[in-house]
N, C-alpha and C positions, 0 to 999 in steps of 0.2 A: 473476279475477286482475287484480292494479290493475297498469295500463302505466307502461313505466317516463318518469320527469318529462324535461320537454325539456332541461331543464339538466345532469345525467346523461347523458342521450344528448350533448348537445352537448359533455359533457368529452369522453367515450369517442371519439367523433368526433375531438377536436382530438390527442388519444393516438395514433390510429391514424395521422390524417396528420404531427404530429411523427415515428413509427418511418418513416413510407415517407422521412419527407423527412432520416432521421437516415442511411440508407444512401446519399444520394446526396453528403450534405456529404464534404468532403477532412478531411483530417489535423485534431486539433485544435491548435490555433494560437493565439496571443495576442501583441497588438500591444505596444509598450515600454509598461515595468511597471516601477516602481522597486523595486530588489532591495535597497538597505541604505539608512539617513539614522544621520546624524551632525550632533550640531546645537551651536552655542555662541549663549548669552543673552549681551548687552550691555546690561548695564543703566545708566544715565546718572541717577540722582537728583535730579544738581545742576541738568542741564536738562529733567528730566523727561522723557526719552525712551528708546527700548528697540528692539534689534534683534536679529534670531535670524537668523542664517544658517544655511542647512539645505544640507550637501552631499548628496546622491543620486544614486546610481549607478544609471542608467538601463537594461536589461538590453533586445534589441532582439527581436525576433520574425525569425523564419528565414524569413518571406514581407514581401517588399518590397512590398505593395500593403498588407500591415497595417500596416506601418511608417509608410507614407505619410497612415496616418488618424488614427492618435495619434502626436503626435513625441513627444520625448524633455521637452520645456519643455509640453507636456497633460498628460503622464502625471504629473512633477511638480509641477503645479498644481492638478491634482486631488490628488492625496496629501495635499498643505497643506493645499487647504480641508475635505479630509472626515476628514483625521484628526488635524489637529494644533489642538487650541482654547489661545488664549492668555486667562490670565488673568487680572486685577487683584482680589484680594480676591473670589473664585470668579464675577467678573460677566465673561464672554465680553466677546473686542475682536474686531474687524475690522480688522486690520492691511491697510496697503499690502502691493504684491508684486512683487517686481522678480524675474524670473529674467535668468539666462546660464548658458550650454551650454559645457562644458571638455573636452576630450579626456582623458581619465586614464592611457590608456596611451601606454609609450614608443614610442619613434621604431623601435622593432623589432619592437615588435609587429606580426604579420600582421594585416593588413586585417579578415578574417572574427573573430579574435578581441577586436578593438580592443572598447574600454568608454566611453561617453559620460559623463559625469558634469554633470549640474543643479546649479547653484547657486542655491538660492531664499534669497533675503531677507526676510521680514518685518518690517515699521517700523511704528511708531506713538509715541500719546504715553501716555506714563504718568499715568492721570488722576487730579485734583486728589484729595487724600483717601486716595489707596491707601495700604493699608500691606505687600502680599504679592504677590510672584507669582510663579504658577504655571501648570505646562504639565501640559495633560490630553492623554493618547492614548485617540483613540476606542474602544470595546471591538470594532471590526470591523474594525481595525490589524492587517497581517496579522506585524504583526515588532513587535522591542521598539525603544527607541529612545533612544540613549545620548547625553546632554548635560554640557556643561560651562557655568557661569555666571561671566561677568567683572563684577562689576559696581564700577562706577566705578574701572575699568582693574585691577583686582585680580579674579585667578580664584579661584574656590572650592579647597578644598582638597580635595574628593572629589568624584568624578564620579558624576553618576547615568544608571542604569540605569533606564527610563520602561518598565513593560509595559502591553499591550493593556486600556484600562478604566483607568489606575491615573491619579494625580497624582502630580508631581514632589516634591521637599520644598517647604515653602513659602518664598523667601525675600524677606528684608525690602526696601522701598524707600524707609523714611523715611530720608531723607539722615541721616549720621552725619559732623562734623565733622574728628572728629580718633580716629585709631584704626583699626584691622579692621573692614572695610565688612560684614563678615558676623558679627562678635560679635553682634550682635545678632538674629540668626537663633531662629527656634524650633524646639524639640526638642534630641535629642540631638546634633546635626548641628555645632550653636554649642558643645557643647563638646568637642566633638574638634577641630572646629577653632581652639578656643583652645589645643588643647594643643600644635599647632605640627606637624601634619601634613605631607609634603612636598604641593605643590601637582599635583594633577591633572596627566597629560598632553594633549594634544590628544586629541578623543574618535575612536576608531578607527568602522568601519563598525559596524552596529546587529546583529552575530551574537554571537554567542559565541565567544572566541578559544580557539585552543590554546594551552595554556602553550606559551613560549620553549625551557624545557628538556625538554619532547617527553614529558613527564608523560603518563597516558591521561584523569586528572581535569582536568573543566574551571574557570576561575577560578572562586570564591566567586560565587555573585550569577546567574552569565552560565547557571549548568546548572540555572537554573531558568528560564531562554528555551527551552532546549532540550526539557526535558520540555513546556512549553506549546504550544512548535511543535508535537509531533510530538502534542500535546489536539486541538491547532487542525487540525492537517492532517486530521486521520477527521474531528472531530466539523464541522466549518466548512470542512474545503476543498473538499469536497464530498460529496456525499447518498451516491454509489454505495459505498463500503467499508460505511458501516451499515446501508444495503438487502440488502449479504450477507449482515450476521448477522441481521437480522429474518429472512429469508427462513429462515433455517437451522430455524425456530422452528415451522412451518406446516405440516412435512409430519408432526412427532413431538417430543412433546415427554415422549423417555421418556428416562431419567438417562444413560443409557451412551450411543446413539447422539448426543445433544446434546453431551452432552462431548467424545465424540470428533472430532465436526466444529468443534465452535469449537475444541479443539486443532490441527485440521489448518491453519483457517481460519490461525490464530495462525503457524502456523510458514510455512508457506509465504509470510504479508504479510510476515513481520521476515526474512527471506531476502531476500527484494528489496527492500527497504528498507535492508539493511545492502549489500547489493551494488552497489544504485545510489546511494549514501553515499561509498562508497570510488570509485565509475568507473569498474567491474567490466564494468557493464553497463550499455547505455544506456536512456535511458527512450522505449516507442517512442507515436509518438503515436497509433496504430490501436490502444492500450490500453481509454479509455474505451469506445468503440465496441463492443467485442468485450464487456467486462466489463457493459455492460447488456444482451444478448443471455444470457450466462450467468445473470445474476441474473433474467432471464427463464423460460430454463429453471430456475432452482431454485424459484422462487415457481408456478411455473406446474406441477412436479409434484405440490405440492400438491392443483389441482384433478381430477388423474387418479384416484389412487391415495394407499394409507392409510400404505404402509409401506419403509422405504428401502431400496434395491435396489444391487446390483454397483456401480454404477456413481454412486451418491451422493457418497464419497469423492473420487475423483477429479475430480469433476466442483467440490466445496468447494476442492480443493486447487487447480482452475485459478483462482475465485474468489479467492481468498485470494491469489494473485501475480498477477492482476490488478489487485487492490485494492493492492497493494503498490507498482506501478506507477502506478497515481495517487495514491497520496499523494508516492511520487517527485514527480509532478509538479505540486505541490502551490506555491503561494507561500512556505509556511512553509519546506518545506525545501529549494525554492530559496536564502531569503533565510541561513539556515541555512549550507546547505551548499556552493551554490553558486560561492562565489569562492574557494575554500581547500579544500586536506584535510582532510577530516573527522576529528577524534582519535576513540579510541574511547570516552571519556567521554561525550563529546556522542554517539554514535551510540546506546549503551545507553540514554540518559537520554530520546531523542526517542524512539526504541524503547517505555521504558515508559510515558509519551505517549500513544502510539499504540496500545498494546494493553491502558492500565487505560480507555481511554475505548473499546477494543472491549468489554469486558469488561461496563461500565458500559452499555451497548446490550443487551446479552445477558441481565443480571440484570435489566434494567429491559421488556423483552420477556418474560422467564420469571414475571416478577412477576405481568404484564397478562394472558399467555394462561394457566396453569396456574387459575387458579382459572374459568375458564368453561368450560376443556373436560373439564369433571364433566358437562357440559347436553347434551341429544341435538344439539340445535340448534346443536351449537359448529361443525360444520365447515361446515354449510349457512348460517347467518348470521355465521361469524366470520372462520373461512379463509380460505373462496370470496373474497367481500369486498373481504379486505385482500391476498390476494392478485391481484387483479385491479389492485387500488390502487397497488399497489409496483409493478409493472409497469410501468404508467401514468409513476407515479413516476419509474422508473427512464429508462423511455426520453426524458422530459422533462429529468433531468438530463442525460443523454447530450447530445442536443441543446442545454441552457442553454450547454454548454462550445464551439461553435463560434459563440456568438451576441454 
């Protein structure tokens, strides 16, 4: 019998002392985080210069010792540099960076509620030769990111909506004499704006609004942040919601017991989802914790036993409102959800989100194991395995979140 490699052992090892050391950490916590940006381009032609002022709304952390390690002018200066690229005919600039820190709330607001607000600046020069520019958001931006462009003191006539991975429109920077500083724009963009658009408002914070008139659909444009948030929340805001549904996968992969766990899975996550959406319920933080100890138990019945028992259901259905609980507590639908009532447009839409990108885990798992567990060897080289993996896995994520 060949012994098992020292590297294998050394993972298994660093798994086990991550779970001892995941029980003794506190609450999961995060130090100030920028929760919305709003941003205006100033574009200068005639002297060849450009400025973005970036407002962000800085969101604090409930432990005053994390606060103390990231302030409110880190957390938005890292935002700028890792997700905002400026740029001249698609060649990356390296802008100067000025920030200052605003208070945003009134003079009545309580203390524990009060909201900071970053003002970041970006400057540079507009280099010799450009004809374009445009603003790229990183594709690991955890929100969209809504701009307006003034250029040479004339604002654009439509506001754009920037999502995670996308570019802005492109717009022009060869000086124009006489005329609309933006006729000359490409695409469709030039000719709506010729046709005498009212001019853009000020760009609100980077979520999705509720209509004014208390509608349940959300604006054109904006309920496609909402579905990507609630992509981004399972598939990117962390590991543990899709280690439940692989897990689901491992103990049977027979048509009726599967369906009915990822159904159960599904309704219990969009319960607490819609209920901590509305304020129903709060998000607690002893959630993540808990939900990898679960997903332990379900990956790990696997290794016992062939077939699901009394107690399967129940035990997917705490899975499923735990995982629901942390996508609550997720970036996305903080940034989302967080500063306003949630309409129910936007709740359905981050909802379907959340559960075609469960879905997408589940088909994409059904895919992988059904055609191998025809083999003797399936549960002794496949299960076992991956179920030891996701364990591992899991309690590692567990841990990445206090770290």
């Amino acid at each position: 019998m060949r012994s098992t490699p020292p590297r294998l052992r050394s993972c298994f090892a660093r798994c086990l002392v991550a779970a001892g050391a995941l029980a003794l950490l506190p609450a999961a916590l995060q130090a100030h985080r920028v929760s919305s940006v709003s941003l205006i381009s100033y574009l200068n032609t005639k002297e060849k210069t450009y400025v973005l002022d970036a407002a962000m709304e800085v969101v604090p952390s409930e432990e005053q010792a994390l606060n103390d390690q990231i302030s409110p002018e880190d957390a938005a200066r890292e935002f700028a540099r890792e997700y905002l690229v400026v740029m001249f005919d698609r060649q990356d600039q390296e802008p100067a960076m000025t920030i200052e820190t605003v208070d945003s709330s009134d003079e009545e607001t309580p203390e524990e509620l009060r909201r900071r607000q970053v003002l970041t600046k970006l400057t540079g020069k507009i280099p010799d030769g450009a004809k374009e520019f445009l603003l790229y958001l990183d594709p690991r931006c955890p929100m969209a990111v809504v701009m307006v462009v003034i250029k040479d003191e004339q604002p654009s006539r439509r506001m754009q909506v920037i999502l995670a991975g996308e570019y802005s429109r492109p717009v022009s920077v060869v000086p124009i004499v006489e005329g609309d500083p933006f006729a000359g724009e490409k695409g469709g963009a030039a000719k709506s704006d010729a046709a005498g658009e009212t001019p853009a408002p000020a760009p609100a914070v980077a979520t999705a609004q509720e209509p004014e008139n208390g509608s349940a659909a959300p604006p054109q444009g904006l309920g496609k942040v909402a579905f990507l948030a609630g992509w981004r929340s399972f598939l990117l805001g962390s590991w543990l919601p899709w280690l439940v549904t692989v897990g689901i996968f491992l103990l049977t992969l027979g048509r009726r017991t599967v369906v009915t766990q990822i159904a159960v899975l599904l309704v219990a996550q969009s319960l607490v989802v819609v209920l901590a959406a509305w304020k129903l319920i709060p998000v607690p933080a002893w959630a993540p914790t808990v939900l990898v100890l679960v997903i332990a138990v379900i990956c790990g019945e696997a290794l016992f036993h062939r077939h699901v028992r009394a107690w399967r259901l129940p035990l997917v259905a705490a899975g499923g409102l735990l995982a629901g609980f942390d996508l609550a507590g997720s970036l996305p639908f903080a940034t989302l959800f967080g500063n306003k009532d949630a309409g129910t447009g936007e709740v359905i839409l981050y909802l379907l989100g959340t559960e075609s990108a469960l879905v997408l885990v589940a088909l994409v798992s059904a895919a992988m194991l059904l055609p191998l567990s025809r083999f003797e060897w399936y549960r002794r080289s496949v299960v076992q395995p991956v179920a030891i993996v996701l364990i591992g896995f899991a309690v590692f994520s567990g841990v990445e979140k206090y770290l």
